[in-house]
C-alpha positions in Angstrom: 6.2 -29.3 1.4 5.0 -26.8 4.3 5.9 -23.0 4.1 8.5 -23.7 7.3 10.5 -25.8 4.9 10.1 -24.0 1.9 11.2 -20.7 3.8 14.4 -22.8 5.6 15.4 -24.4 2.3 15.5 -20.4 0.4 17.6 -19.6 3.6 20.1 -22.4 2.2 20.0 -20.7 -1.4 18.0 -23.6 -2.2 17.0 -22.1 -6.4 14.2 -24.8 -6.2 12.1 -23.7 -3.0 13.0 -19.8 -4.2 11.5 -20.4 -7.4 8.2 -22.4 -5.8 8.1 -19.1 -2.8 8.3 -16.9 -6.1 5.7 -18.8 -7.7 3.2 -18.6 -4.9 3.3 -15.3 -4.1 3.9 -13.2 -7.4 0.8 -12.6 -8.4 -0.3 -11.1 -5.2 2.6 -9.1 -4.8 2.5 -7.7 -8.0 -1.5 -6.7 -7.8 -0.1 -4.8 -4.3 2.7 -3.2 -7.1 0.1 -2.4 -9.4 -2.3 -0.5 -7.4 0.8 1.9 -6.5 2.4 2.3 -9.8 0.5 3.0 -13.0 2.5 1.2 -15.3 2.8 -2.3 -15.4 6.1 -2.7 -16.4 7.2 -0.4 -13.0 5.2 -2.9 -10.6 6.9 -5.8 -12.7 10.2 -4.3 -12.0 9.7 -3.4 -8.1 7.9 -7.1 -7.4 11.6 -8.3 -9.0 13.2 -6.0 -7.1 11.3 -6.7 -3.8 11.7 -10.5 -4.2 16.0 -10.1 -4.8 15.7 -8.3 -1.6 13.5 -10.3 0.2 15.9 -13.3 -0.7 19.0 -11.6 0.2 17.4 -10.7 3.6 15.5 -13.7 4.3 18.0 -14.4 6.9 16.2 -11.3 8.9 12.4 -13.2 8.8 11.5 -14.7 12.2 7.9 -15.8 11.6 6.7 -12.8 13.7 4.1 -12.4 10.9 3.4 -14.5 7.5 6.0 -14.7 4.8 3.1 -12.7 2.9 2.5 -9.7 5.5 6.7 -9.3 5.5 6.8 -9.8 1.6 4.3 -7.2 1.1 5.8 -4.8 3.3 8.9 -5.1 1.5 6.8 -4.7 -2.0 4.9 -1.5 -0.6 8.2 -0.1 0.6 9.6 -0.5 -2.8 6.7 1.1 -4.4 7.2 4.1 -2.5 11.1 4.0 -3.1 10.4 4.0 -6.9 8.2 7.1 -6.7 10.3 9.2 -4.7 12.8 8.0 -7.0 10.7 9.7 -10.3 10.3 12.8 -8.5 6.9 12.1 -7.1 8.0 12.8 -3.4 5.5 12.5 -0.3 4.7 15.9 1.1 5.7 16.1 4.3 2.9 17.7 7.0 4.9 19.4 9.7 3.6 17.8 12.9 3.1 21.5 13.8 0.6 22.4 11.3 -1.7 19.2 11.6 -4.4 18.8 14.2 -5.8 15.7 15.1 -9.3 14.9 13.6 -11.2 12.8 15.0 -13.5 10.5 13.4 -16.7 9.1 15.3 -17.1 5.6 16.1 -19.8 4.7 13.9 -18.0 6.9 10.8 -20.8 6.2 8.5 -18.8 6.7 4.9 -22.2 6.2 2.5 -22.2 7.1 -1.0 -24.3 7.1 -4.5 -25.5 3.1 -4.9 -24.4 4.1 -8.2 -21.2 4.1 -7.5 -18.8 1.2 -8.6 -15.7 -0.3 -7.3 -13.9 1.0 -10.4 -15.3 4.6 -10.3 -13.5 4.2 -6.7 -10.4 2.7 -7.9 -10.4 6.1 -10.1 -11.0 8.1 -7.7 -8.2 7.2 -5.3 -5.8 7.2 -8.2 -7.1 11.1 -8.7 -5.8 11.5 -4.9 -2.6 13.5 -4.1 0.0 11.2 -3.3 -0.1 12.3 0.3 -3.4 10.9 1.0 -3.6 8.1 -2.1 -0.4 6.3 0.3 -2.2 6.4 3.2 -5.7 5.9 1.8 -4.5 2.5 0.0 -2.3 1.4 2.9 -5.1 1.9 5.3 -8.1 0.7 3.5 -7.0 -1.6 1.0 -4.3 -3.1 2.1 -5.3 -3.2 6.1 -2.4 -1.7 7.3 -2.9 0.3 10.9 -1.6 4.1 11.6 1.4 2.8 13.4 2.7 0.5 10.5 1.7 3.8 8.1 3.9 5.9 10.0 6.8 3.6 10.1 6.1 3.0 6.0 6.0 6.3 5.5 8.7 7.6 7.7 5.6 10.0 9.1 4.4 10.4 12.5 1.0 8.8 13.6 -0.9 11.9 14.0 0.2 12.6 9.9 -1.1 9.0 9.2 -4.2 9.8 10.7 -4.9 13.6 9.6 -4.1 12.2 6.2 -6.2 9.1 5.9 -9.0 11.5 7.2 -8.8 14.3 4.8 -8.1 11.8 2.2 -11.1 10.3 2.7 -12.8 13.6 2.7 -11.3 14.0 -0.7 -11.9 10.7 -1.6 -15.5 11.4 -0.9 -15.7 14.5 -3.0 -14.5 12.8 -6.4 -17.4 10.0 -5.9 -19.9 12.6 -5.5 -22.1 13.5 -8.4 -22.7 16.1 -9.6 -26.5 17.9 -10.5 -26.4 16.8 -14.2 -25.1 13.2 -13.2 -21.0 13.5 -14.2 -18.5 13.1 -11.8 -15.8 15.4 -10.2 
């Protein structure tokens, strides 16, 4: 059965095609979760809630993008709903107090060869929450400053001054140290 269908038949409440949509893309969504919320249990319960949702609003997908880019959004949206929901609010920059930092063409972003994926997972985990959004929106999950700023319900001058310092940050922690231990 192609996606079209699958998509048309959930549209019709069809439970078979919701469960097969479910199916394919739970896993993914839930890795998306993950990497926003610590706890496994918290992704488990936003990718639930993001999929009722997704359901319920189905009627509102026009194919613009793939089932999965719309899905996702509506995951990464609920991540960030759950956090400012525990308290763990984004800091807002006032557009008055940012300036816009440029970054060169060729932004050359080398560290230590010693340096794993994990210790960067880490690292980015260690990020205020104000950067680690817009850090993991932007880099890992491919999403561009004007998407970011509609996510985030910040302007695209915030997106940008925080993915930069962010990465500045970002760069620090994966930076050794003299006697070989990290920040």
């Amino acid at each position: 059965m192609f996606q079209v269908d699958i998509i048309e038949q959930c549209k019709q409440n069809n439970r078979k095609a919701q469960l097969q949509l479910y199916n394919q893309y739970c896993n993914g969504m839930y890795i998306v979760a993950k990497r926003f919320l610590k706890d496994a249990g918290d992704a488990e319960d936003v990718v639930q809630e993001a999929f009722i949702k997704a359901f319920t609003k189905l009627h509102q997908y026009k194919a613009e993008v793939t089932f999965g880019a719309w899905l996702k959004r509506i995951v990464v949206n609920k991540c960030i709903d759950f956090l400012k929901a525990k308290k763990h609010e984004l800091v807002e920059l006032k557009e008055a107090h940012l300036k816009v930092v440029d970054t060169p063409k060729d932004d050359k972003w080398l560290v230590d060869d010693a340096i794993t994926l994990n210790d960067v997972k880490v690292a980015i985990t260690e990020l205020p929450d104000k950067y680690r959004f817009v850090v993991m929106l932007y880099l890992i999950e491919g999403y561009d400053h004007q998407e970011i700023s509609e996510i985030l319900k910040i302007s695209e001058v915030a997106s940008r001054t925080q993915l930069s310092r962010g990465k500045v940050k970002l760069q620090e922690l994966l930076t050794l140290k003299k006697d070989g231990a990290r920040y």
